[in-house]
N, C-alpha and C positions, 0 to 999 in steps of 0.2 A: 307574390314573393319576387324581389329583384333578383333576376339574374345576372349573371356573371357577364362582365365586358367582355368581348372578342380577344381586347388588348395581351389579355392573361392567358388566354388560351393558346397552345401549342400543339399541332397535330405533329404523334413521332413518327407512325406510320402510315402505310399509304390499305393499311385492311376498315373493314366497314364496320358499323353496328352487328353486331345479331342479333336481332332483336325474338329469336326463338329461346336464348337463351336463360340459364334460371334467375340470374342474380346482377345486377350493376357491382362491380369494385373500385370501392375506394383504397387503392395500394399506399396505404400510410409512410413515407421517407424520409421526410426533410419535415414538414409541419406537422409535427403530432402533439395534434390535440381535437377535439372535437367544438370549438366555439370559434366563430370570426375567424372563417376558412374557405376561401374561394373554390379551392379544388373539392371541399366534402359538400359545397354546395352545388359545383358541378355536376358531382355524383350523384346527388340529389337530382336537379334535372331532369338525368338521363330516367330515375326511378320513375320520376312521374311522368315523364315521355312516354315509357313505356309501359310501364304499370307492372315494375319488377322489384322485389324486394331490394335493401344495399349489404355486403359483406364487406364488414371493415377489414383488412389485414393490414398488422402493421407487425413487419419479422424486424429481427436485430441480427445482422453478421458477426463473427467472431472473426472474420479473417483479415478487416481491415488494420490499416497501419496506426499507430498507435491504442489499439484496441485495449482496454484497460477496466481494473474493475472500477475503478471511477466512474469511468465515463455509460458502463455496461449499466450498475446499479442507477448513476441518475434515469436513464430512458429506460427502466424498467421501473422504477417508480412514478415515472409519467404512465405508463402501461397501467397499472395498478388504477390510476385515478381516469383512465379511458376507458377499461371493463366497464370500470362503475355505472360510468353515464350513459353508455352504448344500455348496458342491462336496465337502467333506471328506463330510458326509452322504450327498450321489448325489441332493439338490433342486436345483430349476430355482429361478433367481434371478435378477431383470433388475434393473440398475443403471440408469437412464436420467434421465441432464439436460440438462435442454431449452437446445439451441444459440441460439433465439432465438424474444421474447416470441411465445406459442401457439403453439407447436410440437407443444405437447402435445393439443393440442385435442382432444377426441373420442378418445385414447389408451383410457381409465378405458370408454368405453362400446364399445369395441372390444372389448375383454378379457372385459366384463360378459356380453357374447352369448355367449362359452363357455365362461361359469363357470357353478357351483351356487349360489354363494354367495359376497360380499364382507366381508372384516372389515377394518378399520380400528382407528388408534387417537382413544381419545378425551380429547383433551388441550384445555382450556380458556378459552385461550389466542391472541393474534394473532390472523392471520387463519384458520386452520386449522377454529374451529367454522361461520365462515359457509361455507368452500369443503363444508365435510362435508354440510351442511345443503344447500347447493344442487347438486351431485352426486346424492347420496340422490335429489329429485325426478327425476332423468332416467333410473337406473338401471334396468334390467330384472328385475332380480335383487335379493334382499334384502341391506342394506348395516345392518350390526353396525356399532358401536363399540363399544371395551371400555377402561375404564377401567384403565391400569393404572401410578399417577403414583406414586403414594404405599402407605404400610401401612397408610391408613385407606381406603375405598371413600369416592370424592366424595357422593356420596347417601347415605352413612350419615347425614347432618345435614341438614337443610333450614333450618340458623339460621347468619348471616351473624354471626359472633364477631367482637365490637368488640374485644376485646383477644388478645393473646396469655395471657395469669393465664387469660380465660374460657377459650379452647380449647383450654390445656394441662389445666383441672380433666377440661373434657368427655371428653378423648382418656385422663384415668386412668382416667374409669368404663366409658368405651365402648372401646377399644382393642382391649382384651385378648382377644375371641372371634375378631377379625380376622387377630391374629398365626397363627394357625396356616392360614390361606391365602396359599398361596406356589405363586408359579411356579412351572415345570420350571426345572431347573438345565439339563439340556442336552436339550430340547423335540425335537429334531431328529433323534435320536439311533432313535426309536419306530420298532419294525420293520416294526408293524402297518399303518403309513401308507403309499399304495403311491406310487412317487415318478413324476415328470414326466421323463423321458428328454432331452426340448429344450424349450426356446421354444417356443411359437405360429408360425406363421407371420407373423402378420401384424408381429413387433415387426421382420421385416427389412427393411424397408423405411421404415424410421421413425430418421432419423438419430442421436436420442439415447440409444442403446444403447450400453453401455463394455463396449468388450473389459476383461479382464484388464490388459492392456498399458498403454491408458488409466488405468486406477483407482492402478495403480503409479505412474505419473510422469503427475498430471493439469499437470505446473508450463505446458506448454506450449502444450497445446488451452485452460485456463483464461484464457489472453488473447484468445480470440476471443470471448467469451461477454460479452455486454452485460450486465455489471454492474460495479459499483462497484469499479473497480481500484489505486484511491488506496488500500482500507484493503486493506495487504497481510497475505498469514499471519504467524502468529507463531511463538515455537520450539517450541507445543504442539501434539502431533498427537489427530486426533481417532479415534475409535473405540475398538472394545469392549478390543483389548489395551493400548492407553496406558491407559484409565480405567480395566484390573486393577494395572497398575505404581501408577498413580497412588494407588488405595487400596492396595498393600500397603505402600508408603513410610510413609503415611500412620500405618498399622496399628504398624507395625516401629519406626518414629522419630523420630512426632511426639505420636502420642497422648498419651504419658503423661508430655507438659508442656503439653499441650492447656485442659485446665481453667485453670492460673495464665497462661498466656503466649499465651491468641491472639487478644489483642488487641494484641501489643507486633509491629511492623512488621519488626524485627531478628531476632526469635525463629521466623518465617516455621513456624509449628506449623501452621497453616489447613491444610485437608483438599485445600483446589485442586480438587476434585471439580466443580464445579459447573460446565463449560463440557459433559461427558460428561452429568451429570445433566440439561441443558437438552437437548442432543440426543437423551439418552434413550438414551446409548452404555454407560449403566448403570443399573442399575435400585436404588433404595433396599431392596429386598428381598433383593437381594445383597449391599450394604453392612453390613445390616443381622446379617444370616448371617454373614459377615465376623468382625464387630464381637462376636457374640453368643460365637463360637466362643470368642475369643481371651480373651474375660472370662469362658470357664468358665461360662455365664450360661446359668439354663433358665428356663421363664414361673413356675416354685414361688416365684422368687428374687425377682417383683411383688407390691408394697405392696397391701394390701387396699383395694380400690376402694372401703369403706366409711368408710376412713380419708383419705382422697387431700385437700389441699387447694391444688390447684393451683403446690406448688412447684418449681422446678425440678433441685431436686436429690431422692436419695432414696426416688423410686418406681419405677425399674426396676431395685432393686437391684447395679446395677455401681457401677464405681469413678467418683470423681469426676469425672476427665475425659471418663468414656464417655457420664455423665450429662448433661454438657455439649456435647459436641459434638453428643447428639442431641436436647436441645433444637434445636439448627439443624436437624438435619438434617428433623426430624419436624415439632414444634410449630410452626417460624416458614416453614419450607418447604411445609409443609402448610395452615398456615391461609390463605398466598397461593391456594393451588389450591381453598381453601373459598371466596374473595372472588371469585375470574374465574369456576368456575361459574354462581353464584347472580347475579350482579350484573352483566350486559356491560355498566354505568359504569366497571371498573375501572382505567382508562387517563384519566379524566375527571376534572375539577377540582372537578364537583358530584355525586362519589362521597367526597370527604373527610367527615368527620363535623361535622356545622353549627357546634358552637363553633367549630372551626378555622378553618374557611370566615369566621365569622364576626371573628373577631381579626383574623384577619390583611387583611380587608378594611379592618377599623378602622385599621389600619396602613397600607394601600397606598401612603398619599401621604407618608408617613415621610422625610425625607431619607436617602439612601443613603450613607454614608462612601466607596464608590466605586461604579461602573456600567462596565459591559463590556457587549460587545458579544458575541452571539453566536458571533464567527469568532475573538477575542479569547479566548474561554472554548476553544472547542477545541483551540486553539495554544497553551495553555498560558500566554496571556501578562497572567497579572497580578501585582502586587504582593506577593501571598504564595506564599512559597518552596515550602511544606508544598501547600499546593493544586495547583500547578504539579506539585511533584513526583509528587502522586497523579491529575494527568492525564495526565503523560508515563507511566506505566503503565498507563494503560487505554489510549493510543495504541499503545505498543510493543508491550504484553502481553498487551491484551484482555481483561485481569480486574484489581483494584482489592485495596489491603488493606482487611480487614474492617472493622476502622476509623475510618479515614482514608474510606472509602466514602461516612461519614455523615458525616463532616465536611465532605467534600466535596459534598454538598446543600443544610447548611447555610450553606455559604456562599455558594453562586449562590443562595440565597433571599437573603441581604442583597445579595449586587451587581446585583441583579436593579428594575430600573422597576416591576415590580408582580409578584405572588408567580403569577400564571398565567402570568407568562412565564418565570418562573423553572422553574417546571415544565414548561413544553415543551422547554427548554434542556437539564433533566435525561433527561427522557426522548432529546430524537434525540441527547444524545452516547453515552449506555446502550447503548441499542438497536444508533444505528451502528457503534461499536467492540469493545463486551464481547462474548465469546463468549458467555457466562451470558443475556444481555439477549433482549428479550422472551418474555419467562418470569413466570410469576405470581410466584415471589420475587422477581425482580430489580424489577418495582412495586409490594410491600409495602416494599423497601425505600426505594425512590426517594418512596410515596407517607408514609413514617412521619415525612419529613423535615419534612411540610404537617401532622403530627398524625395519620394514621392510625395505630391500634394504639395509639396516646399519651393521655396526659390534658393538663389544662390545668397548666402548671407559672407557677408568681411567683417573684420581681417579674415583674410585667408589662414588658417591654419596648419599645425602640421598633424598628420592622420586624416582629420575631417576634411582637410584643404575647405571648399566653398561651402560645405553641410552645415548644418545648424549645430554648435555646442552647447554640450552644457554642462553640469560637474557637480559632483556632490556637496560642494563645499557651498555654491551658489543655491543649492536646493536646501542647505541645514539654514542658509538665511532668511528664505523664501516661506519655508512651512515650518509650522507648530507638528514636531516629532515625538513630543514626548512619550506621548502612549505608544505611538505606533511601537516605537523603539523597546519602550518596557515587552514590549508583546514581541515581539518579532527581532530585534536586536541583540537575542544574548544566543 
């Protein structure tokens, strides 16, 4: 069985194995799912290392910021479909979400006194690196993090790529040794691993443990739980079997009008992947498998690295559309997760690149053609129909056309008092409604709107000064609206 690259591995602290202890943990936080998973193979590992059964825990907080029953109910119906397989295997699995702010307290260092070992995942992101980072100090036990976001290892590069052209050239020359490490398909499966019969004692007495029963219909117990209950679910469920439906639709029916059509709102070819991918209810290594399969595609059929100039079609030898969609999926998805490692500015106004920063100050005091209000912007209630319409879709649906995404930035930059307010405005409606949102792509996109990834474009305007424009009116010429509009327009 392959193990895991060094590359991916993170020591947090400086405590050892114990190898006296009952059980290996795998602390489920960022990728949760149990297929094509670095860090549950790590954990696996240390099992057969030692010859200790694995305890899965994967908790859910209520205390985080924009905490919501959205976002609660998808990663509990991912929960639901992770019992399953964990019990299908004969491993011990704890579900548990906390009924109210620290409840959880002291759980992680409960578990840590009779384990050997902690692994985690290490995702770049929110609040997730500072929690990892201050846990780690208290721990008894040695706490791992394993990198496992992307097809490139975050540490393969120590260089912060100003454009997507750079870090699509870098990822022709460097990519290629990386393809051939890949997760387990089904990790769990290993006979070798001896397994965990129950629980701990100590989780019974600790309120937020989900039965079975729970994880099937949470629609009920979810109303007691102190968070955000204005933003309700939407019709997408979350976890690892919606996000296999979801890519083989995808695979099956959309792909191969993917390349000409996804950017038209009508033609609805977009992959939808991305609320699973943020949860980490899929992993891009299976998508990628997926994708490789069906284009007949082996690594002999890559462009010579000696040849590569950064374009975006043409070097991973498939078909045009596959070429396409995984510029998304690799290049622009990935170079996000290159900016939040390297840089905790990336949420910050003075993480933009200085031209930008710099125009658009030169513009602040610009007259506005209109100004809204922040509760104004969420409600959907301005004067353009097209904008409106792509906010009543991140309200209903929690995710946004492709798009229409970025139009919809650009233009709370012009209705916006000054361009840092305009970026807060981007970010809490992101964050609080999208499923996708806080996630490092979801702020390469929110932050390209300011010129990240961009260069300076003319004429110079007023508002945007040197930023890239664009306007509603040029987007009704560009794409077929009709339906979107029928559906989202009134």
């Amino acid at each position: 069985m392959q193990s895991v690259p060094d590359i991916r591995i993170r020591r947090i602290n400086d405590q050892g194995i114990h190898s006296a202890g009952e059980f290996v943990v795998y602390w489920m936080t960022a990728n949760r799912r149990l297929h094509f998973n670095f860090a549950l193979d790590r954990a696996l590992q240390h099992c057969r290392a030692l010859q200790r059964p694995l305890l899965i825990f994967e908790p859910l907080r209520c205390d985080y910021r924009w905490a919501s029953r959205r976002l609660h109910a998808f990663v509990i119906q991912g929960m639901r479909d992770n019992a399953a397989e964990a019990r299908q295997n004969g491993h011990a699995y704890a579900a548990w979400v906390e009924r109210a702010p620290g409840e959880g307290s002291g759980l992680l260092l409960q578990i840590a006194a009779q384990a050997c070992v902690i692994v985690t995942d290490d995702y770049p992101c929110f609040f997730l690196p500072r929690m990892i980072r201050a846990v780690g100090r208290h721990l008894p036990v040695l706490l791992e993090a394993v990198d496992s976001n992307g097809l490139l290892p975050m540490r393969a590069t120590e260089q912060v790529f100003p454009t997507a052209y750079a870090f699509r050239r870098f990822l022709q020359k460097q990519l290629t040794p990386h393809l051939s490490d890949c997760p387990n398909q089904e990790p769990l499966a290993d006979p070798a691993v001896p397994r965990l019969l129950q629980l701990p004692n100590l989780f019974e007495h600790r309120p937020g443990l989900c039965s079975d029963s729970e994880l099937a219909d949470p629609a009920g117990w979810l109303d007691t739980i102190p968070i955000d209950q204005s933003v309700r679910e939407t019709s997408s469920i979350g976890g690892a079997v919606a996000a296999r439906q979801c890519l083989s639709l995808f695979l099956t029916r959309k792909l191969a009008r993917y390349g000409e059509e996804r950017n038209e709102p009508d033609a609805d070819v977009a992959s939808g992947l991305s609320p699973w991918l943020h949860f980490g209810q899929i992993s891009v290594h299976e998508v990628f498998q997926q994708l490789a399969e069906r284009q007949k595609w082996n690594p002999g059929l890559l462009a010579d690295p000696r040849q590569t100039r950064g374009s975006r079609n043409g070097w991973w030898g498939m078909s045009e559309s596959a070429e396409s969609f995984l510029d998304e999926l690799v290049t622009w998805r990935e170079l996000g997760f290159n900016m939040c490692w390297q840089d905790r500015r990336y949420d910050r106004w003075d993480s933009l690149p200085d031209w930008a920063r710099k125009t658009l100050q030169e513009h602040a005091t610009d007259r506005r053609p209109e100004i809204y209000t922040h509760e104004q912007l969420e409600t959907a209630g301005t004067s353009d129909r097209i904008w409106n319409a792509a906010q009543r879709q991140l309200l209903g649906e929690g995710r946004m056309q492709n798009y229409l995404r970025m139009l919809w930035g650009k233009k709370v930059l012009e209705w916006s008092p000054q361009p840092q307010q305009a970026l807060a405005s981007l970010i809490e409606l992101n964050n609080k409604y999208a499923l996708d949102g806080r996630d490092p792509n979801s702020y390469s996109g929110i932050f390209w709107v300011f010129g990240r990834y961009d260069r300076a474009w003319g004429p110079e305007r007023k508002i945007f000064g040197k930023i890239r424009y664009m306007t509603s009116d040029s987007t009704v010429r560009k794409l077929d609206l009709k339906r979107y509009l029928q559906t989202w327009g009134r």
